[in-house]
N, C-alpha and C positions, 0 to 999 in steps of 0.2 A: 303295098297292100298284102297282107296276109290273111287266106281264110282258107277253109278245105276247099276250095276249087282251084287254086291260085300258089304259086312260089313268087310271090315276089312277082306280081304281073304276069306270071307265065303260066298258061293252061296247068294243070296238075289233078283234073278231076279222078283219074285213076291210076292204080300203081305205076305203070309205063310212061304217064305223063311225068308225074310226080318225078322219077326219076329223069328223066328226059330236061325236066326244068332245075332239078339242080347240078345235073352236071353238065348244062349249060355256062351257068352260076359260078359253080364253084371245080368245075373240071381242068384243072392242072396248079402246079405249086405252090403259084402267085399267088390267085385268085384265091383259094383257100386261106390265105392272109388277107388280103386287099379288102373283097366284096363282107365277112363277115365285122374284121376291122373297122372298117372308113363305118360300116352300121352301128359297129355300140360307139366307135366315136362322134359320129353327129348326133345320136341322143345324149349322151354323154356330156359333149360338150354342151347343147341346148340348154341342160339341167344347169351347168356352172356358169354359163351366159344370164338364164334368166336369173338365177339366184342373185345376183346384181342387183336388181329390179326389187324383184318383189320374193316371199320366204315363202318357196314353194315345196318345202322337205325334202323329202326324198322320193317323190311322185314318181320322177325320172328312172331311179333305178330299177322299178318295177318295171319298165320298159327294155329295162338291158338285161335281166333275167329272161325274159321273154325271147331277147337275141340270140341269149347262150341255148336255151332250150330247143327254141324253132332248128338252128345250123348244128346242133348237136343230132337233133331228132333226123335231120335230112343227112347228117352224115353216115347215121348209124344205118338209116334206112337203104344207103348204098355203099352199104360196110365191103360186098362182095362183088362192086363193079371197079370203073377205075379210080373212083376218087377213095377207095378206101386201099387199093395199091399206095396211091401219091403218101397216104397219110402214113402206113407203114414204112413206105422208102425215104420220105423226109421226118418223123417222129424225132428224131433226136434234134434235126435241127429246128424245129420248132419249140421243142422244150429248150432247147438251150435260151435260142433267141428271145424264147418269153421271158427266161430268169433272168437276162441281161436287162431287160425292158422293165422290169418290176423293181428288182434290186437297184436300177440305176433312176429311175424316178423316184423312188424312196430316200435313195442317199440327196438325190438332187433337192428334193421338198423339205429335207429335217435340215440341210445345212443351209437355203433358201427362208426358211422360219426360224432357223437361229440370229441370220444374218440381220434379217428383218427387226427382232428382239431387241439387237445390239443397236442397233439406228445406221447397220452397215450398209443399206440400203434400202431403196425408198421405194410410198406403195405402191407408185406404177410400175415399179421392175417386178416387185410380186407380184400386182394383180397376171402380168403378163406372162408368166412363171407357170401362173395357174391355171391360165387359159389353154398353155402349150404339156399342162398334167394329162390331160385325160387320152391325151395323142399316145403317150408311153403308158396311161393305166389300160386303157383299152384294145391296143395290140397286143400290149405284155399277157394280159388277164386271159384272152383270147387265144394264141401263141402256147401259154402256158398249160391249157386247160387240153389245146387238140395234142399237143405234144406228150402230156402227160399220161392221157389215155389210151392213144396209140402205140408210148412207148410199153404199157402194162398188159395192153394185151398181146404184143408181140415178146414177152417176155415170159408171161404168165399165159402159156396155152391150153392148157388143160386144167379145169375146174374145181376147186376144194371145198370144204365147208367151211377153211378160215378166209379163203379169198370171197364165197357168196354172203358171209355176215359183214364182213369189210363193206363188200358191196353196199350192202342193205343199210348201214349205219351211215353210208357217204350222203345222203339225202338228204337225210331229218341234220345232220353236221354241219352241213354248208347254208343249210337255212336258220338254224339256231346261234350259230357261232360269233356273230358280232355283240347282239344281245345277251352270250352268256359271257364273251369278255366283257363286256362294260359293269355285270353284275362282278364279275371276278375283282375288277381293278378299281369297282367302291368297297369290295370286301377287303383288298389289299392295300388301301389307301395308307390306311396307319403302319404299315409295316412297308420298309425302305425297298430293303431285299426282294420280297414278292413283286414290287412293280416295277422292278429295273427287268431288262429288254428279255434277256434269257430265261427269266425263269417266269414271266409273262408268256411267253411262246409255250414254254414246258408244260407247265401246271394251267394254264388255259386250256390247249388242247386235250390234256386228260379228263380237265374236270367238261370240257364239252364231247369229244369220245362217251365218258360215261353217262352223261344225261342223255348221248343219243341212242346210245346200247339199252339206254331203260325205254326209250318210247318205242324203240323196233318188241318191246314189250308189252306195249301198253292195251294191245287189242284194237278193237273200233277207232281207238283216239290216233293211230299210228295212219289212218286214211287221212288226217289233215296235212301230213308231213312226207305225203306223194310217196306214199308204201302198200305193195295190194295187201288187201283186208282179205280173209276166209269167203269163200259162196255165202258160207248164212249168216255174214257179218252183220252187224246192225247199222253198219256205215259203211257204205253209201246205201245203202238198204233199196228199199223197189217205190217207199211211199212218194209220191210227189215227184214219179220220174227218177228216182236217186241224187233230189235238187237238194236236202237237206240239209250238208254240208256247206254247201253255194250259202242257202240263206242265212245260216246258223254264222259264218264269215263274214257276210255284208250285214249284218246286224251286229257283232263286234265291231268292225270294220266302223260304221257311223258311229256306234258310241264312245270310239275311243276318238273318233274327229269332232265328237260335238262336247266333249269335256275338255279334251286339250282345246278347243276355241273358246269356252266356257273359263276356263282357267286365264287364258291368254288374255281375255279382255275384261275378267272381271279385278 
């Protein structure tokens, strides 16, 4: 259970508790792999279980963004106790171990779906393949993400204006990114060159780099893409509590579920 009273079951109503419960949590080396890990992998996996069943999208992942935020927010929040020591004196081996855990499920999954292709083996050894994916996507991802950042700021100690737009771009980038390759690689479909791996990687990230450089632009619009807006912003503004945004969401939000079912069934 998560809510502002609570870490994960443990009192947190104010600051001292709050930390109190995650460095219960997550207070030494392990733990900061274990406890955040084994969480995006049982929704992780829940997600690749039920998809079995029944075609539930990608409902799930919205639940594991939520995992990266909550243990990212609690780490930052005791950047300066001892779990944010642990994370500075093990960073490198956390990046490491994450890029071994990402690149080696990657390699394991395209040579597993080639195999498959070939009729080199059959669908119960993939289904089982799949089921043992999200073990190495969701430690890697996780691994990856606390390694990465620990290692940048113990690298990067002192503040520029090329490291605070970096910053500010990393946001709206990591939430646009899958959606602006899939536009990329129907735009590069007819062309050989552009969709093979390296220059899919290159010209991807630029052209999503650049669309994210344009919304840290955009004014008002840049509050949907979890970036602060001006005091006399018009979003999230004062009307309706600064619900706006909230309802202006969950009103895309249903009409894009009541057309894609409209579609689906008609």
């Amino acid at each position: 259970t998560f809510c502002c009273l609570n870490f994960i079951c443990k009192p947190a109503s104010n600051p001292t508790q709050f930390i109190d419960a995650v460095s219960w949590y997550l207070g030494g080396p392990l733990r900061l792999i274990l406890v955040p890990g084994f969480t995006i992998l049982l929704i992780d996996s829940s997600d690749q279980i039920l998809s079995i069943f029944i075609d539930i999208g990608a409902v799930f992942e919205v639940f594991v963004w939520m995992c990266f935020y909550l243990f990212g927010y609690a780490i930052a929040a005791t950047e300066f106790e001892s779990i944010g020591e642990l994370c500075k004196k093990y960073c490198s081996i956390y990046l490491s171990l994450g890029v071994i855990c990402i690149l080696g499920d990657s390699i394991v999954m395209i040579v597993l779906s080639d195999s498959f292709n070939k009729g080199m083996i059959n669908s119960e050894v993939k289904l089982m393949a799949e089921l043992v994916h999200p073990c190495f996507r969701g430690f890697g991802s996780w691994l990856f993400v606390l390694g990465a950042v620990n290692t940048t700021n113990k690298t990067f100690k002192t503040s520029t204006d090329l490291i605070c737009k970096i910053r500010e771009i990393s946001m709206p980038f990591i939430m646009i990114h899958p959606n602006v390759f899939i536009i990329y690689m129907a735009g590069a479909f007819w062309i050989p060159y552009f969709r093979s791996f390296p220059f899919t990687v290159i010209f991807g990230t630029l052209v999503t780099g650049a669309v994210s450089f344009v919304i840290t632009k955009a004014g008002p619009i840049r509050y949907f893409f979890g970036l602060h807006c001006p005091k006399n912003s018009l979003l999230p503004g004062v009307t309706l509590g600064g619900f706006i945004p909230l309802i202006v969401l969950i009103f895309l939000s249903a009409t894009v579920c009541f057309v894609s079912f409209a579609f689906r069934n008609g």
